[in-house]
C-alpha positions in Angstrom: 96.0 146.2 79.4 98.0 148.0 82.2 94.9 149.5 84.1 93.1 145.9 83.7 96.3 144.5 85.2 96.3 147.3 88.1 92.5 146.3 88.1 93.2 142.3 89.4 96.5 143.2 91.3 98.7 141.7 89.2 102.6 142.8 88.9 102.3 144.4 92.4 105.9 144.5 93.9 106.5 143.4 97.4 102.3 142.6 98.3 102.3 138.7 98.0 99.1 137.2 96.2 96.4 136.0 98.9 93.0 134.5 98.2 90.1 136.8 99.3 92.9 139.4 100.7 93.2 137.0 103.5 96.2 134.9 105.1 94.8 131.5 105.7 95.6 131.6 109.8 93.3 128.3 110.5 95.4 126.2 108.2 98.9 127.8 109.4 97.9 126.8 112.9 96.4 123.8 112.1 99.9 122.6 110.1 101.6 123.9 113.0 99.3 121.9 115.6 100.4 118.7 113.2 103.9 119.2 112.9 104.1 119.3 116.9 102.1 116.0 117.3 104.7 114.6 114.8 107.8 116.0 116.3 106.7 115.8 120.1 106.9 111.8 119.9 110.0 111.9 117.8 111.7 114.7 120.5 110.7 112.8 123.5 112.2 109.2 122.2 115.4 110.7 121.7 116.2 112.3 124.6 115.2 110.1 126.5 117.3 107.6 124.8 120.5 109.9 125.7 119.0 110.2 129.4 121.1 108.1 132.4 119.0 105.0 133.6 118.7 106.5 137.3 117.6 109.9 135.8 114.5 108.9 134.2 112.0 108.8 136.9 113.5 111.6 138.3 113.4 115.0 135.5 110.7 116.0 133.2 110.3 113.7 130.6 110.3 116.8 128.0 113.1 118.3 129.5 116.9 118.2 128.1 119.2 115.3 129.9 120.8 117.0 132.3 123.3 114.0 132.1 123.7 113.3 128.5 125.1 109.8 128.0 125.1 107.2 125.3 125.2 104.2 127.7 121.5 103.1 126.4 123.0 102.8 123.4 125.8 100.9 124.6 123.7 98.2 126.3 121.2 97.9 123.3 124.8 97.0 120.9 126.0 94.7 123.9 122.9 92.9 123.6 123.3 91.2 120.0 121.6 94.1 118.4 124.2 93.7 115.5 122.9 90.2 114.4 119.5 91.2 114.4 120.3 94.4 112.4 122.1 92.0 109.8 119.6 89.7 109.6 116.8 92.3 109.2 119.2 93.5 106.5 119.6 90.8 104.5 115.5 89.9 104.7 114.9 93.7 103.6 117.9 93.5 100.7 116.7 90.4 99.0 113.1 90.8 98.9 113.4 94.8 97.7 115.8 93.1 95.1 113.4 90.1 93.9 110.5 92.4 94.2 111.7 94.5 91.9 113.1 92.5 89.0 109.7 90.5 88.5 107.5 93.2 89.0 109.9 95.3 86.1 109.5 92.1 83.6 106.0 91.7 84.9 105.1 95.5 83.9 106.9 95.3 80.8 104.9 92.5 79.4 101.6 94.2 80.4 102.1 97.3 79.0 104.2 96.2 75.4 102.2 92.9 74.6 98.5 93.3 73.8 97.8 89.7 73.9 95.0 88.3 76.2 97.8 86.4 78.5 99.1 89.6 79.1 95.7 91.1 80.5 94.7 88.2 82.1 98.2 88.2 84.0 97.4 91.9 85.2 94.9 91.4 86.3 95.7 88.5 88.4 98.7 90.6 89.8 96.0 92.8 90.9 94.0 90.8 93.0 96.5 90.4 94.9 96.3 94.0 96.1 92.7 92.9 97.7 93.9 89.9 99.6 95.1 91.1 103.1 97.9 89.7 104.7 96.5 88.6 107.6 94.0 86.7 106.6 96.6 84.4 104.5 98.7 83.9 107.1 97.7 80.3 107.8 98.1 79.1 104.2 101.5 81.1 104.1 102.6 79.1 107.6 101.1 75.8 105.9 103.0 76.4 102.6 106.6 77.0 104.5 106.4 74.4 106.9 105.4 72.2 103.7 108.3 73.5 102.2 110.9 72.4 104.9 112.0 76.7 105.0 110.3 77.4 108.3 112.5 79.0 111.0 114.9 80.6 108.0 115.4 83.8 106.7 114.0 82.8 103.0 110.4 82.4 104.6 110.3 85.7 106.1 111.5 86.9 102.1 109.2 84.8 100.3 105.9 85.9 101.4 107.4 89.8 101.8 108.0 89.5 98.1 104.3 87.5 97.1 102.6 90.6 98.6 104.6 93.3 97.7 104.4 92.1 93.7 101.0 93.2 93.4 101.3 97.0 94.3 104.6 97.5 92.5 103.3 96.3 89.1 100.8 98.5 89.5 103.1 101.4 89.5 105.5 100.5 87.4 102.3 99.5 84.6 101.4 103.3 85.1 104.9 104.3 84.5 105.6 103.0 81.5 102.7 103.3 80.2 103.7 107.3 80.1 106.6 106.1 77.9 106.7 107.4 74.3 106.0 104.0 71.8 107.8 105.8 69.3 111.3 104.8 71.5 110.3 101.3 72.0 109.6 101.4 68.4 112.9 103.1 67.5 114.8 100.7 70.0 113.4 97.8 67.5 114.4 99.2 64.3 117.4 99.2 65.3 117.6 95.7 65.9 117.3 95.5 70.0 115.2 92.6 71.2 113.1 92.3 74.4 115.8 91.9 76.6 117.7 94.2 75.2 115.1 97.1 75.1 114.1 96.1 78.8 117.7 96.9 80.3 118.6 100.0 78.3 115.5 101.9 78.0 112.9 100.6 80.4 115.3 100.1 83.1 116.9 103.8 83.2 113.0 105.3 82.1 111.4 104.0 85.2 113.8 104.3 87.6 111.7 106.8 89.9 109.5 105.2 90.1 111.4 102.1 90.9 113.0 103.8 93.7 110.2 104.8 95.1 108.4 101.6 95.4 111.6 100.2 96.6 111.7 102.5 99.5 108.2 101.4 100.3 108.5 97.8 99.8 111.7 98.5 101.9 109.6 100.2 104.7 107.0 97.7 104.5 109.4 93.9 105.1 111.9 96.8 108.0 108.9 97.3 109.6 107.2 93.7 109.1 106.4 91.7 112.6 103.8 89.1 111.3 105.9 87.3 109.0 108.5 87.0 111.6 106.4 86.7 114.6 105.0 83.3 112.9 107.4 82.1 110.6 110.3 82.3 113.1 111.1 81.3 116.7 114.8 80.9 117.2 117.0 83.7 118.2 119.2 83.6 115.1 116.8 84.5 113.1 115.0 87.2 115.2 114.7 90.7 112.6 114.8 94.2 114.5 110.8 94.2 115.0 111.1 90.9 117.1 114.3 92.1 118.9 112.4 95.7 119.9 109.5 93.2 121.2 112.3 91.3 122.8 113.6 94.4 124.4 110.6 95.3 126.1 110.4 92.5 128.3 113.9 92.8 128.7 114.4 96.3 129.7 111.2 96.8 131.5 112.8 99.1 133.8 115.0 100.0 131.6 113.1 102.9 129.1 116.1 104.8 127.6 117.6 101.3 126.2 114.3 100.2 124.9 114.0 104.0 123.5 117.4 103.8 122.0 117.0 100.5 119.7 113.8 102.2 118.2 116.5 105.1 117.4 118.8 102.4 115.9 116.1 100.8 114.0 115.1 103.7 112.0 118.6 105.0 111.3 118.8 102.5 108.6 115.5 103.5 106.7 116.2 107.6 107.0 119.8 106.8 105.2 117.6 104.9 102.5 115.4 108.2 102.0 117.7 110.7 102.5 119.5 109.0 98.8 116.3 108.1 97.4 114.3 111.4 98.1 115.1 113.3 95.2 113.2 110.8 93.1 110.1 109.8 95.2 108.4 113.3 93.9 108.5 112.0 90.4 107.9 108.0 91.0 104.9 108.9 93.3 102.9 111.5 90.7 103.8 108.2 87.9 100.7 107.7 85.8 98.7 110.8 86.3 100.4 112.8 83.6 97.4 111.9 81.3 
């Protein structure tokens, strides 16, 4: 057993194990090579963003500031960035929020009743996965003007929570249907109903997978510019997408402001994954343990 061991390399101390006896140097640069077009972009926006007004024409664009200031960032706040931040908030809050409760009850009715509403009902969810949203756009505008909510808050939600239903069941269908029976089962002997059974073991099973499609769902309305762009128009109700757009024409001439609200308009969503990355490993791989 030893010498066949000896024979394959295996147990040797210190030599690391390489296919073919070879380090894989294409793919090491290549990742490098893609790491630098990632971080070059990234690099560039924020130091420019701490670079004076007067000094941007003036030094290499990929050099340091050799006046590092924060006065961008000062005129981007002066400018009602605040209230746009809020209200981009509150949009990205209560349709994360919505999207999530129905698409919980939703799952847990596809995957615990076997009756033919229950398939029919999945797959309805999932055509919705097939319709693209701009080519509803026009019956969405028709629908919120119909319904009085156009130029609110609630019709950039609504249609952020229609189209991010679809997807979400999905997963969570796929995660529970990784859950044991024999607890649902054992949660019913015991007397729990539906409800019951929902909130104390559904609810704390699928909860990676919840976050996960949370932080996408939350990426997805943060980053949204349609819904706004046509079911908005006064400046009370501008989100951070249409405020950045604002910004442009704005600060034309003015690069390290416009650079330093797309700084304040990530900040949010990097808090949201630094909490929520420890689970987004285990939500993502949901339904392929079989």
């Amino acid at each position: 057993m030893n010498r066949v061991s000896r024979a394959r390399g295996v147990g040797r101390v210190g030599k690391p194990n390489r296919p073919n006896g070879r380090y894989n140097v294409l793919g090491a640069l290549g990742g490098w090579l893609w790491l630098a077009v990632i971080i070059l972009p990234i690099y560039y926006i924020v130091v420019t963003s701490l670079r004076p007004r007067e000094d941007y024409f003036t030094e290499n664009p990929l050099s340091l500031p050799s006046r590092p200031t924060l006065d961008a960032y000062q005129r981007v706040l002066e400018a009602d960035y605040a209230h746009y931040l809020l209200n981009s908030v509150l949009v990205t809050t209560a349709a994360v929020a919505v999207t999530l409760a129905v698409s919980l009850m939703a799952a847990y009715v596809v995957v615990r009743s076997r009756t033919r509403f229950a398939v029919n009902l999945f797959r309805a969810i999932l055509l919705g996965i097939a319709i693209p949203l701009q080519a509803a756009i026009i019956p969405v505008y028709y629908l919120i003007v119909e319904l009085q909510l156009y130029d609110t808050l609630v019709a950039i939600a609504l249609p952020s929570i229609a189209f991010a239903i679809p997807l979400t069941v999905l997963i969570l269908v796929n995660f529970l249907r990784d859950v044991p029976r024999e607890l649902f089962e054992s949660m019913r002997m015991d007397g729990a109903g539906e409800w019951r059974t929902l909130w104390s073991l559904a609810l704390p099973l699928t909860r990676p997978a919840l976050v996960t499609v949370g932080v996408y769902n939350a990426l997805q309305v943060w980053n949204g510019f349609l819904f706004p762009l046509v079911l908005t128009q006064s400046q009370d109700n501008r989100v951070l997408p249409l405020s950045l757009w604002a910004f442009e024409g704005e600060f034309s001439a003015d690069v390290p402001a416009l650079l330093a609200s797309v700084v304040l308009s990530v900040l949010p969503m990097l808090a949201a994954y630094a909490v929520a990355r420890r689970h987004l490993v285990s939500g993502l791989t949901a339904g392929f343990s079989k």
